[in-house]
C-alpha positions, -999 to +999 in steps of 0.1 A: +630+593+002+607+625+010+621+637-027+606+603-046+577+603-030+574+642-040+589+631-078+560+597-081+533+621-066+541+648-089+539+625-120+506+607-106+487+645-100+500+660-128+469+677-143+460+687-109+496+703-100+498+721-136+459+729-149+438+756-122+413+747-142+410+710-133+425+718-103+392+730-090+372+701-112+385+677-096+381+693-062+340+697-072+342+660-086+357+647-056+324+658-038+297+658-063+308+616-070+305+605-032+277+624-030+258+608-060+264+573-040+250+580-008+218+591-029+221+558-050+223+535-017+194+557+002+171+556-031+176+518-032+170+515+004+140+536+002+124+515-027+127+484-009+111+498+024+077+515-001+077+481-018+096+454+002+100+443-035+136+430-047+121+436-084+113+469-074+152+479-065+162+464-099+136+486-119+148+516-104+185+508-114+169+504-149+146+538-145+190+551-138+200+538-170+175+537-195+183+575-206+220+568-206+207+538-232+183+560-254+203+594-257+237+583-256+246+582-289+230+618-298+239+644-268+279+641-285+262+662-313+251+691-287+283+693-269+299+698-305+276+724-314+277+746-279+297+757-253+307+724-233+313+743-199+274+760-201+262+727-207+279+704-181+268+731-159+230+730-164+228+694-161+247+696-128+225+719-121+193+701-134+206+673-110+209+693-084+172+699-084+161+665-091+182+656-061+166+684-036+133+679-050+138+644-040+150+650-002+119+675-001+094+649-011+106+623+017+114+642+045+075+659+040+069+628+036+052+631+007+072+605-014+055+577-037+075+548-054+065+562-088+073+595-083+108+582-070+111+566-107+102+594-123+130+615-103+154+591-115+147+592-149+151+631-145+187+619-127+194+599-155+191+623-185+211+648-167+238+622-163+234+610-202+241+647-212+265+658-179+283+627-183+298+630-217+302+669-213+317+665-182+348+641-204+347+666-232+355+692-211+382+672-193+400+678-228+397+712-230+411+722-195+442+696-199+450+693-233+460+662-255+491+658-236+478+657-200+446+642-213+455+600-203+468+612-170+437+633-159+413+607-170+431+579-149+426+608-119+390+609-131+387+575-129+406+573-095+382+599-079+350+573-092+363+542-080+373+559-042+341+575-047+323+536-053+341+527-016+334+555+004+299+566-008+284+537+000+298+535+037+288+572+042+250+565+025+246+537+047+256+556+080+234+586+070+203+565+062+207+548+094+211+580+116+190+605+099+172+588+070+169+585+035+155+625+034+192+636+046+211+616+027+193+629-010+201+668+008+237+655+010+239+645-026+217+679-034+244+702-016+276+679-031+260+693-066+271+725-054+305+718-051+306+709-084+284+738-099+306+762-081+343+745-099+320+749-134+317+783-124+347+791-114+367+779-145+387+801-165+376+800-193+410+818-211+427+792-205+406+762-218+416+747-251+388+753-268+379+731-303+362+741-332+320+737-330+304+722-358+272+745-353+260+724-390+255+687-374+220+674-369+211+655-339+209+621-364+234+628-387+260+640-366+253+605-346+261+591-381+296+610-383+305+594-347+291+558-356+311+560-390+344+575-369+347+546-347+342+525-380+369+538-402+396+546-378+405+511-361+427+521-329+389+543-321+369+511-329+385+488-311+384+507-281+347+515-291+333+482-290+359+465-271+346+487-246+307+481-252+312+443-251+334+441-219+308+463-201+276+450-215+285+414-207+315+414-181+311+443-156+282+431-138+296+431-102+265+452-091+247+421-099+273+392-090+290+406-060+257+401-032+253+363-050+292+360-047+288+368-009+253+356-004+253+323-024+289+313-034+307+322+001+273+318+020+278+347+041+264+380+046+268+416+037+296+428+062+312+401+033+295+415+002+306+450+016+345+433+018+349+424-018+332+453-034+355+469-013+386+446-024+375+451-064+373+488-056+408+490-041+422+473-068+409+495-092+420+527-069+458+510-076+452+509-111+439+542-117+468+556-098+489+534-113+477+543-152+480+583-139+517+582-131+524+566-162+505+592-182+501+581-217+479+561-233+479+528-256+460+505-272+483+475-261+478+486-224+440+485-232+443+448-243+460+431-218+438+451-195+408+434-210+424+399-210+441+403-176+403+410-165+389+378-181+416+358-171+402+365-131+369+360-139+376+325-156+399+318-123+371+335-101+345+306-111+352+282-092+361+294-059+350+293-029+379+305-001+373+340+007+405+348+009+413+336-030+383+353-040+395+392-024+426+382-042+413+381-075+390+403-074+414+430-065+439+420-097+401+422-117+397+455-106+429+467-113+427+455-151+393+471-151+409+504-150+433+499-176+410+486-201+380+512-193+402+544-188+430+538-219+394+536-241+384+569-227+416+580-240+419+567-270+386+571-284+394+612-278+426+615-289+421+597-322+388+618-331+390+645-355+383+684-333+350+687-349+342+648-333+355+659-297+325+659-277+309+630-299+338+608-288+333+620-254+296+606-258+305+572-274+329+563-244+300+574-221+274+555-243+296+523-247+302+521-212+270+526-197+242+524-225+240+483-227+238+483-187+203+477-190+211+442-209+237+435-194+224+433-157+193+410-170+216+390-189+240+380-156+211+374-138+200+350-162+234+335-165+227+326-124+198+315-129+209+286-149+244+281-133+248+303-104+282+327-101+305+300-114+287+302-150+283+335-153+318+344-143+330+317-166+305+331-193+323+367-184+362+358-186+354+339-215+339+368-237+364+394-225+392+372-232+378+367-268+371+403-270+406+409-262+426+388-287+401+400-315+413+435-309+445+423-308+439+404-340+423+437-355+452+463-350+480+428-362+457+429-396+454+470-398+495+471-394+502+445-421+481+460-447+494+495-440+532+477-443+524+463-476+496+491-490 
């Protein structure tokens, strides 16, 4: 038994067992990602107590993602043109600032709502150009080979991260205020910084730069990648749609508790937990299997609408844990086999360009996204906008599928 165990573990770490390299990145990321949710819960918390203004909380999520939105598309071309490991360091670094600056302003305190906004615009534009360096650079320390299984790890270490950072942000706030908690995220930064630093750089597989691309046109070259190369575009915007218009559980999950199940937050707390633990399984799961596919990426996506169509209607606690952990498990497949994908099919010259479209896709119609769920309850409550949901990222699903059916016959008869 003890040699299975070792065998299924060995498969599932793989890129941690056999790259130093990521070896120590995910050590840094490990710590850096729990510490970027207890700031997240002690910034929201803070904003509420300066404006005891549920608007207020939301604009600051917005103030988050706005950069993500409005630069996503263009960093790709800087991580093509320099060193990727110099420049997911300085925006760690830049974050790590923000975050400290942030901690010094409340505990003196000194703090203002706007100032708070301002800091997390600063947080956001590190995190539109970190976040995509931080996946090209995944690339280089594994290699094509290892590259589906240390995404899936990547994606493991963000969803634990999503369960525990919370918890931890909550208990710090409560104990030692909202001050400590942004010095806790400041010092995680360091952890990270230091695996940056720490990387061999020998052994990175290092791509070609394409020191020629403009900041506009070589946004052009990505936009006209993910056009021509079909297996890239549907994960592109496959992708974009599922997580401007289906992964709004930031926004459905209190109403779910509050509204549909009419309890509290030690409930809201349970099934954010539940969705989370389902996608731990399926991020875990995705590693030990360690390749990537398109077809994996489908069913993923119509798995996922398929529990949001049966979430609607309920109203049993119990039913609802249970598919929401089988939603977060196809979450992972559909969001982490895009990652994937999107990488491996680009050309070398593309690599951190891809990097930035996953990160753009996923993130940059947030902003839209959130308003357009809340919207959704405000004509129908949860049971229309999950229906709304399953319903788009089932369609979303079976027109991929229907793209990749029509690419394969014309290439059989070309």
């Amino acid at each position: 038994m003890s040699s299975l165990l070792a065998h299924v573990g060995g498969r599932t770490f793989a890129s941690v067992r056999k790259h130093r390299n990521y070896r120590l990145y995910f050590a840094g990321q490990a710590v850096s990602f729990t510490g970027t949710w207890v700031q997240q819960i002690a910034a929201s918390w803070l904003v509420l107590q300066l404006t005891r203004s549920p608007l207020a909380v939301g604009a600051l999520a917005l103030a988050q993602l706005l950069p993500v939105t409005a630069l996503g598309l263009f960093v790709g071309t800087l991580i093509d043109r320099f060193e990727v490991r110099r420049i997911a360091l300085r925006a760690e670094a830049g974050q790590l600032v923000v975050a400290a600056a942030l901690a010094l302003l409340t505990l003196a305190g000194w703090i203002e709502v706007w100032e708070v906004y301002v800091l997390a615009v600063l947080q956001g534009t590190g995190q539109a150009v970190g976040g995509p360096a931080r996946h090209a650079l995944v690339f280089q320390m594994v290699g094509r080979e290892d590259l589906p299984n240390a995404v899936a790890l990547n994606s493991s270490l963000g969803t634990t991260a999503r369960v525990v950072g919370p918890a931890i942000g909550g208990a710090v706030v409560a104990l030692a205020g909202a001050g400590v908690a942004f010095a806790v995220n400041a010092a995680s930064y360091l952890a990270e910084v230091a695996a940056l630093l720490a990387i061999d750089r020998a052994e990175l597989h290092v791509v070609p730069r394409d020191a020629e691309a403009g900041v506009v046109s070589g946004a052009a070259d990505a936009l006209r990648y993910v056009l021509r190369s079909t297996r890239a575009g549907v994960a592109f915007f496959g992708v974009l749609v599922l997580s401007t218009f289906t992964f709004n559980f930031n926004v459905l999950l209190p109403l779910v508790a509050g509204d549909t199940l009419r309890a509290g937050p030690r409930t809201f707390g349970l099934i954010a937990a539940i969705f989370g633990a389902g996608a731990l399984c399926g991020a875990l799961a995705l590693a030990r299997r360690g390749r990537a596919s398109l077809r994996s990426l489908l069913l993923g996506a119509l798995g996922y609408g398929a529990f949001e169509l049966l979430l609607a209607p309920q109203r049993s606690l119990a039913v609802v844990c249970a598919l929401l952990f089988g939603a977060g498990f196809c979450y992972i497949q559909w969001g982490s086999n895009a990652l994937t994908a999107i990488q491996l099919e680009a050309p070398e010259r593309l690599r951190g360009r891809a990097a930035s479209l996953y990160f753009f896709a996923f993130l940059g119609g947030a902003p839209l996204g959130g308003l357009f769920a809340g919207w959704l309850v405000s004509l129908g409550g949860t049971r229309l906008a999950f229906l709304v949901a399953g319903t788009v990222a089932v369609t979303t699903a079976l027109a991929g599928a229907a793209r990749l059916t029509l690419t394969r016959r014309s290439a059989a008869t070309a």
